[in-house]
One Martini backbone bead per residue (centre of mass of N, CA, C, O) as a GRO file, in nm:
protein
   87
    1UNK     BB    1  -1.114   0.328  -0.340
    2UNK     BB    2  -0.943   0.645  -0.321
    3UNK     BB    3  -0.656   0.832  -0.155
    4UNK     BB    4  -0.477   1.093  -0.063
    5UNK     BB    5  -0.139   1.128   0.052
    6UNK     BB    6   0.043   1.339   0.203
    7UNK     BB    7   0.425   1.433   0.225
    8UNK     BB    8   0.695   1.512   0.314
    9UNK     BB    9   0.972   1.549   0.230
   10UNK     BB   10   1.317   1.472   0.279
   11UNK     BB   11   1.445   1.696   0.128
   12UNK     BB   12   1.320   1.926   0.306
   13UNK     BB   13   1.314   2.138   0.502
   14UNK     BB   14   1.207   2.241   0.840
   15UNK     BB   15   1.063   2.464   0.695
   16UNK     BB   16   0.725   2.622   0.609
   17UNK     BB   17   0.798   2.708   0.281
   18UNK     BB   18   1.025   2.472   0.187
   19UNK     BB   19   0.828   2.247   0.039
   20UNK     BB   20   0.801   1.873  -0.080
   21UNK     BB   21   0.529   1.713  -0.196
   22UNK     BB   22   0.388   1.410  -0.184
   23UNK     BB   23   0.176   1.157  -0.368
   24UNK     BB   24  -0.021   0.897  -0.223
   25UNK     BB   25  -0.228   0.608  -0.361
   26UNK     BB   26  -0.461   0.475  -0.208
   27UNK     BB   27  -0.604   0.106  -0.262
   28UNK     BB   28  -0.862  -0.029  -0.181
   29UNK     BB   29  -0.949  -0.357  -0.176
   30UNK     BB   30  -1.194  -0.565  -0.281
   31UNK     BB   31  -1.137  -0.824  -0.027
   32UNK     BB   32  -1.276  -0.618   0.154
   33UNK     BB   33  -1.426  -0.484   0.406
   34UNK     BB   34  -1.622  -0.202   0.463
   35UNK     BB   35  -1.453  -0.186   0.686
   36UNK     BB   36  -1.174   0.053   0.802
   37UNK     BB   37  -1.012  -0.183   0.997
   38UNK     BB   38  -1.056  -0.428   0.728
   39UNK     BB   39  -0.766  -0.307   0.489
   40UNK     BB   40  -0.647  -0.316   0.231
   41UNK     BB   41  -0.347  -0.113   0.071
   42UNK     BB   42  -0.238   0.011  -0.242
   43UNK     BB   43   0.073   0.141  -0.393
   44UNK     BB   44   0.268   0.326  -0.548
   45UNK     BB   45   0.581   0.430  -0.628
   46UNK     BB   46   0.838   0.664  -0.742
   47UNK     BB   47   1.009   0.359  -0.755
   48UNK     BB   48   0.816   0.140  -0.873
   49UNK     BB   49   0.689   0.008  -0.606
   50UNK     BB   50   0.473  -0.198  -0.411
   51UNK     BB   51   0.217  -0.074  -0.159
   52UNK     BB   52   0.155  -0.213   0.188
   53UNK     BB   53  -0.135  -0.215   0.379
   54UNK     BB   54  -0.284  -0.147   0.702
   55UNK     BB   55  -0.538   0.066   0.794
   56UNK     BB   56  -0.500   0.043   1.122
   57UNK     BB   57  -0.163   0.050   0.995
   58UNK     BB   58  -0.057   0.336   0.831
   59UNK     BB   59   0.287   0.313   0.908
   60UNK     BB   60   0.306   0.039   0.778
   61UNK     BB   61   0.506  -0.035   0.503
   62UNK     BB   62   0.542  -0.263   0.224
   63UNK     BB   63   0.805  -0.309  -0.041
   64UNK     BB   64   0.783  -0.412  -0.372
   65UNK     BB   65   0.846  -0.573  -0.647
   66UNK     BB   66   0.619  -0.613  -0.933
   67UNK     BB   67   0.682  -0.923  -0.946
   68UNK     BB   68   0.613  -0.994  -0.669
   69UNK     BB   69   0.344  -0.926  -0.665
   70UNK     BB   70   0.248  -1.103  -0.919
   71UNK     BB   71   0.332  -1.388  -0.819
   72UNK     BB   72   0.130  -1.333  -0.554
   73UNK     BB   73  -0.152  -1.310  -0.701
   74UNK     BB   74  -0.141  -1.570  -0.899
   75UNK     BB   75  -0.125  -1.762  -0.606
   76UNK     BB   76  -0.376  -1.709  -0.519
   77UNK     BB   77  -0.581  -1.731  -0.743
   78UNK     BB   78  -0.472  -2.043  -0.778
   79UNK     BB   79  -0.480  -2.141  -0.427
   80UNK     BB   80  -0.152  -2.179  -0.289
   81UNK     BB   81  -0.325  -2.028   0.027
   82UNK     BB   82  -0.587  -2.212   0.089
   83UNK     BB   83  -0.453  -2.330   0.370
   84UNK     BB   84  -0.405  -2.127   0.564
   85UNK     BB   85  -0.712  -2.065   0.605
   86UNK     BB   86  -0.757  -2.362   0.745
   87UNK     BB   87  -0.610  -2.290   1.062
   0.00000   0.00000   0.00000
């Protein structure tokens, strides 16, 4: 499931007519659970990076490049971090 959130740009002026909108598409992860508050939720950004959040701190995104993403999720799939999950 994805979702746009707008947002005004930040080169827009103060003023309430002449703002320039982006829209950002978060697609919540397949392996969240149902639950709105245990979400990881994946975006891309109009200068090519991979946007990361948690959805009950929707204001805090991480991003990376688009290597680094494809590198950690290769290494996920791996189970290269299957011993953190059993601490």
């Amino acid at each position: 499931m994805s979702r746009l959130i707008w947002k005004k740009s930040s080169f827009s002026g103060g003023g309430n007519g002449n703002c320039v909108e982006t829209a950002v598409e978060w697609t919540k992860s397949s392996y969240s659970t149902s639950g709105d508050n245990e979400c990881v939720e994946v975006a891309g950004s109009p200068r090519g990076l991979v946007r990361l959040r948690e959805s009950d701190q929707p204001e805090t995104v991480l991003s990376v490049a688009p290597g680094i993403w494809s590198a950690f999720t290769r290494a996920v799939k791996a189970g290269e971090y299957d011993h953190a999950c059993r601490l």
